[in-house]
SELO-557880 format. One record per residue: x, y, z of N, C-alpha, C, O in turn; residue in one letter. Coordinates in nm, 2 decimals. Each point is the difference from the previous one (the first is absolute). Example, Ala and Ser with C-alpha at 12.3 -4.5 7.8 and 13.67 -1.06 7.14 Angstrom:
ATOM | 1.32 | -0.57 | 0.78 | -0.09 | 0.12 | 0.00 | 0.09 | 0.12 | 0.00 | 0.10 | 0.00 | 0.07 | A
ATOM | -0.14 | 0.11 | -0.14 | 0.09 | 0.11 | 0.00 | -0.08 | 0.11 | 0.08 | 0.05 | 0.11 | 0.01 | S
REM end
This chain:
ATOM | -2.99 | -4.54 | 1.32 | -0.03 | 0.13 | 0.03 | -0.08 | 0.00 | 0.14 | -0.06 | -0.10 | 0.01 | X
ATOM | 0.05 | 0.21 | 0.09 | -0.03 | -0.03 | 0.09 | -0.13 | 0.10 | 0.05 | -0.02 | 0.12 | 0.00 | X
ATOM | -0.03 | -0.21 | 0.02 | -0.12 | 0.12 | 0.11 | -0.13 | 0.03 | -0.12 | -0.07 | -0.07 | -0.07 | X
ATOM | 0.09 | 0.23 | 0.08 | -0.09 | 0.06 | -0.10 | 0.10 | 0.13 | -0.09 | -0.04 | 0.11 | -0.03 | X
ATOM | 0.15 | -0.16 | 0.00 | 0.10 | 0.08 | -0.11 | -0.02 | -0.03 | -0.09 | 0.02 | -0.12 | -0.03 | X
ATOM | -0.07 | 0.23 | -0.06 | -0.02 | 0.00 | -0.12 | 0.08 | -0.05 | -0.11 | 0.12 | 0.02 | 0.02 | X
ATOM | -0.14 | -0.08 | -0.13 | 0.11 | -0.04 | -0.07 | -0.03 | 0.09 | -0.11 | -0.11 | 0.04 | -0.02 | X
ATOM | 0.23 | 0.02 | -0.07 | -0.01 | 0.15 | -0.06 | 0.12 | -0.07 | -0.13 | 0.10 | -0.06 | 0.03 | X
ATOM | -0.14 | 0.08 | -0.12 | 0.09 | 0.02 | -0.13 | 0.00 | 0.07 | -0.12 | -0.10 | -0.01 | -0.07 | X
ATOM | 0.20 | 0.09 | 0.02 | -0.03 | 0.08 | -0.07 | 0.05 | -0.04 | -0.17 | 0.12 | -0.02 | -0.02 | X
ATOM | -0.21 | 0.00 | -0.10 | 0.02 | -0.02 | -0.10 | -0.04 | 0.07 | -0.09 | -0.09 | 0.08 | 0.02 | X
ATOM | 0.16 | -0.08 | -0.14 | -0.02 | 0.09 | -0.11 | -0.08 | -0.13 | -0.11 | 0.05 | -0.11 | -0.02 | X
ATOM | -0.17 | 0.17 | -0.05 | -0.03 | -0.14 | -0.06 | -0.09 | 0.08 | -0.13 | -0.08 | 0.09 | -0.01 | X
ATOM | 0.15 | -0.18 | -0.07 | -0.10 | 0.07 | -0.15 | -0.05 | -0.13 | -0.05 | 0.07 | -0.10 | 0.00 | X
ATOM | -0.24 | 0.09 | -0.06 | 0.02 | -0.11 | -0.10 | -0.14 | 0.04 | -0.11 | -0.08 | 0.09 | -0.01 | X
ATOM | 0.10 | -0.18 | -0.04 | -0.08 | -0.02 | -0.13 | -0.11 | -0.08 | -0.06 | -0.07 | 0.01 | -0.10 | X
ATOM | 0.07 | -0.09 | 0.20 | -0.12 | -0.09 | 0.01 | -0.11 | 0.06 | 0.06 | 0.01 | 0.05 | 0.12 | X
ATOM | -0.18 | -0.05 | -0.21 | -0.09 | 0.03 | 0.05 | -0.03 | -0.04 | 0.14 | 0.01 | -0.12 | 0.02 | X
ATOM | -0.05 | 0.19 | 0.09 | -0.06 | -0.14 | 0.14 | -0.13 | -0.03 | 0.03 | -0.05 | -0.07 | 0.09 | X
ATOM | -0.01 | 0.14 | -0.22 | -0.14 | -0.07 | -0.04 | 0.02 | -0.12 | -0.02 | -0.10 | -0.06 | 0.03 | X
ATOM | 0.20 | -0.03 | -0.08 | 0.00 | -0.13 | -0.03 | -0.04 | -0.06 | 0.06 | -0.08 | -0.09 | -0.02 | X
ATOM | 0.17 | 0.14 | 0.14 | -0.03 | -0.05 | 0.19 | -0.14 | -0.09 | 0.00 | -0.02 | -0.09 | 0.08 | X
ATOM | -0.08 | 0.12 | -0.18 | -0.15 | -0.03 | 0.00 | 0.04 | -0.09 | -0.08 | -0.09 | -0.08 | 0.00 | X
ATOM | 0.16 | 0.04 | -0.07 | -0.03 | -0.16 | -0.05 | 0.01 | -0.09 | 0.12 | -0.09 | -0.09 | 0.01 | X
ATOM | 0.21 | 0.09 | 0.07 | 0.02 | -0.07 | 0.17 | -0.13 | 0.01 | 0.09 | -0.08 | -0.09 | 0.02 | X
ATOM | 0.06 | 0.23 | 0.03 | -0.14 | 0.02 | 0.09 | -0.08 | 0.08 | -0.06 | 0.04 | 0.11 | -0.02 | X
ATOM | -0.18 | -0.14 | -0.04 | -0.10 | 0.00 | -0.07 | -0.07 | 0.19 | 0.11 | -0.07 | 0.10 | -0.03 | X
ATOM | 0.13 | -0.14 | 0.12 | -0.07 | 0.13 | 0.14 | 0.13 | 0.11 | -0.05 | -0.05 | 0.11 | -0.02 | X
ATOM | 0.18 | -0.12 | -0.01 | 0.06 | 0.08 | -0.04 | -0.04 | 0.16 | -0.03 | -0.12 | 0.00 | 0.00 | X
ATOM | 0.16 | 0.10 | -0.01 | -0.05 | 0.09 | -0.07 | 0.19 | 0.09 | 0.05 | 0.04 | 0.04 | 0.10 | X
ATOM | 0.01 | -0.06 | -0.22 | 0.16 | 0.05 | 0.03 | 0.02 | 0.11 | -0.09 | -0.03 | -0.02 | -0.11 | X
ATOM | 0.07 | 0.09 | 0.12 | 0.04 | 0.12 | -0.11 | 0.15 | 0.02 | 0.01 | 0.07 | -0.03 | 0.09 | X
ATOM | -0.05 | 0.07 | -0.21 | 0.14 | 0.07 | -0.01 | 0.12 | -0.09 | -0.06 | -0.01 | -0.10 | -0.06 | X
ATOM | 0.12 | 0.16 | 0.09 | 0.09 | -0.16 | -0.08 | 0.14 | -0.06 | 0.07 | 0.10 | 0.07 | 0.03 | X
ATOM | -0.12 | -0.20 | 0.00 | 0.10 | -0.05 | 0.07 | 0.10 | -0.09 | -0.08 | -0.01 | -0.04 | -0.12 | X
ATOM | 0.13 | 0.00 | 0.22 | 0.08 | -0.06 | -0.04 | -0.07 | -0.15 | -0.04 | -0.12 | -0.03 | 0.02 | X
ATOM | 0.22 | -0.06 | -0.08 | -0.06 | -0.14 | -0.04 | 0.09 | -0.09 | 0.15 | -0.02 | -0.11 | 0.05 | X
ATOM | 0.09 | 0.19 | -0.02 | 0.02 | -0.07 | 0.13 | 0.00 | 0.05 | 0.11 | 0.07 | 0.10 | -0.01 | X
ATOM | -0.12 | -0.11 | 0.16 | 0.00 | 0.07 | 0.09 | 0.11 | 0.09 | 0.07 | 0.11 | -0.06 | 0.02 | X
ATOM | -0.11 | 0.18 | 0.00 | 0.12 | 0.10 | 0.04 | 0.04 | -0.03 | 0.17 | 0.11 | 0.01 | 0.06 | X
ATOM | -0.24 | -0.05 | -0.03 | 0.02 | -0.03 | 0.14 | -0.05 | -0.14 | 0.08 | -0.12 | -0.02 | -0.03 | X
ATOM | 0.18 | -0.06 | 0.11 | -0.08 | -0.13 | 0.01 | 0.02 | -0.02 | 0.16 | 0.11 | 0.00 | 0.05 | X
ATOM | -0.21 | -0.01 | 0.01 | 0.01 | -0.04 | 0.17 | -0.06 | -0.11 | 0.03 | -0.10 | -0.04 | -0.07 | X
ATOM | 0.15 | -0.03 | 0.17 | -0.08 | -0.14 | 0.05 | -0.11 | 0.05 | 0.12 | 0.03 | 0.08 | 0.09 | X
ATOM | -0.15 | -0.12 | -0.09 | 0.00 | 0.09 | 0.20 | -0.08 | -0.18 | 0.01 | -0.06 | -0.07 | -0.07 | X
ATOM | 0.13 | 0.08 | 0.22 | -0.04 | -0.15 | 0.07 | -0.10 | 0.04 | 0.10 | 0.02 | 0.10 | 0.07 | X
ATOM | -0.12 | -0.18 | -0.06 | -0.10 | 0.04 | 0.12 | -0.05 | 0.06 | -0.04 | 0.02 | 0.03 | -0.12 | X
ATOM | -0.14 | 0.07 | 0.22 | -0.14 | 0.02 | -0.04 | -0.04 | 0.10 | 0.10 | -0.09 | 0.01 | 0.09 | X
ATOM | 0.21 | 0.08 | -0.16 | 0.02 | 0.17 | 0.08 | -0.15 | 0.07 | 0.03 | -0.10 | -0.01 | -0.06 | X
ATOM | 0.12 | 0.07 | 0.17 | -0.16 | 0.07 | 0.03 | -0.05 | 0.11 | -0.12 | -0.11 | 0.02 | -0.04 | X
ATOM | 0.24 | 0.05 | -0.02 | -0.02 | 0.08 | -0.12 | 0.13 | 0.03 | -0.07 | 0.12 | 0.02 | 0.02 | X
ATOM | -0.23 | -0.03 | -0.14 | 0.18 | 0.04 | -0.11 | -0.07 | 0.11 | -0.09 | -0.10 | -0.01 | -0.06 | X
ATOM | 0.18 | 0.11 | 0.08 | 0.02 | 0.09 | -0.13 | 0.10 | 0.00 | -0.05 | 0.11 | 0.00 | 0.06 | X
ATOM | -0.14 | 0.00 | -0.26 | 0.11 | 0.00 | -0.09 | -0.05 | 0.15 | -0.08 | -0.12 | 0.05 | -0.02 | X
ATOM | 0.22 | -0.01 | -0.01 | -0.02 | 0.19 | -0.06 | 0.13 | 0.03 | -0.07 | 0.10 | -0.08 | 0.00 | X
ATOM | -0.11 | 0.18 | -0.06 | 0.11 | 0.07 | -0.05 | -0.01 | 0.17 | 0.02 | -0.09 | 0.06 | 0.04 | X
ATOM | 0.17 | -0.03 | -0.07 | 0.03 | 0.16 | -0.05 | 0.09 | 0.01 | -0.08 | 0.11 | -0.05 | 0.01 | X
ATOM | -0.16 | 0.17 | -0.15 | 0.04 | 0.01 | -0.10 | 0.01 | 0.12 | -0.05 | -0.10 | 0.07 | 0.01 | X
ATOM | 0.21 | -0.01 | -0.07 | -0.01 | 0.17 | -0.03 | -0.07 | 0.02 | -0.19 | -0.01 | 0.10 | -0.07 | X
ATOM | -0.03 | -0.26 | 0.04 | -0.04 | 0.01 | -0.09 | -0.15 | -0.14 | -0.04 | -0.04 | -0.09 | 0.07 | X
ATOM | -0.01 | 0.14 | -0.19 | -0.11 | -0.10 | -0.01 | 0.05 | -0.12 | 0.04 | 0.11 | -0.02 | -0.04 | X
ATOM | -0.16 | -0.09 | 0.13 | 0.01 | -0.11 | 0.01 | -0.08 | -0.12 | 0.05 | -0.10 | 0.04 | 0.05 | X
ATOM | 0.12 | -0.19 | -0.05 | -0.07 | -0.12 | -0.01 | 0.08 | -0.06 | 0.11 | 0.12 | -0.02 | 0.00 | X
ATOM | -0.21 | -0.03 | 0.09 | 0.06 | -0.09 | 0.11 | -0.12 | -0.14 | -0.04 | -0.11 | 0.01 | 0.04 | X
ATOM | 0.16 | -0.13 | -0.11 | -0.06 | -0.12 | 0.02 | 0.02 | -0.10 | 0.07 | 0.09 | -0.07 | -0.02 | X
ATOM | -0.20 | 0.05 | 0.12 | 0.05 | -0.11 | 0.09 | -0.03 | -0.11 | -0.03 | -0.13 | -0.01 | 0.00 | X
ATOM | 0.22 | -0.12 | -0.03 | -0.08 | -0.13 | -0.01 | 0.03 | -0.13 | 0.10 | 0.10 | -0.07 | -0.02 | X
ATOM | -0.17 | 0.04 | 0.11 | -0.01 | -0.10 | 0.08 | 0.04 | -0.15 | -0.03 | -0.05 | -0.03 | -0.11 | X
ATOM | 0.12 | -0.08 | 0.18 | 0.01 | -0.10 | -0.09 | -0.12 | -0.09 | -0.04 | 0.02 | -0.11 | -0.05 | X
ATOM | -0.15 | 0.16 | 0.06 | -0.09 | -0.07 | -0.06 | -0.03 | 0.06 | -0.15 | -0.08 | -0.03 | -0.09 | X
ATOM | 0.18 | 0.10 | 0.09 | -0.02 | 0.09 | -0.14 | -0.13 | 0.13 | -0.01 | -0.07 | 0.02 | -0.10 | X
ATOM | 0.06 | 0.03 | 0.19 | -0.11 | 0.12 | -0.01 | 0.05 | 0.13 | 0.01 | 0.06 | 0.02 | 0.11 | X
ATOM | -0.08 | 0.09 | -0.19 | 0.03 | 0.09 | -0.02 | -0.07 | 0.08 | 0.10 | -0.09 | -0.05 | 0.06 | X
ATOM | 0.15 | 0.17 | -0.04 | -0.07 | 0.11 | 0.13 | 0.10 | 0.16 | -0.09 | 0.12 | 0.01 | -0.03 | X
ATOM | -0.22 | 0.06 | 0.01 | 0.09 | 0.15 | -0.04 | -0.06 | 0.08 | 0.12 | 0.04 | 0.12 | 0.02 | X
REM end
């Protein structure tokens, strides 16, 4: 991807698992809501961008959990 273009994907995602769990992994956790048991969406980012925002928009209640590969949760 080049420059500063945004990478954009659009998914439909239902799940069933609490993401309070998320806090058995990172103890700092504090996740609500309920996610899939496997991720809907998965990106690599290389390097050590000046800023990243991750977000959603939703026409209904929803849960964006982010987990890093050190395993730490961010809602």
């Amino acid at each position: 991807m080049a420059g500063d273009a945004p990478l954009t994907a659009q998914i439909v995602s239902t799940g069933t698992m609490p993401a309070m769990l998320f806090h058995q992994i990172d103890e700092t956790a504090i996740c609500s809501g309920l996610v899939s048991d496997n991720p809907d969406y998965v990106f690599e980012l290389k390097g050590q961008p000046a800023h990243l925002g991750i977000f959603f928009e939703s026409e209904q209640d929803a849960s964006l959990v982010v987990v890093n590969k050190a395993r730490h949760c961010k809602r």
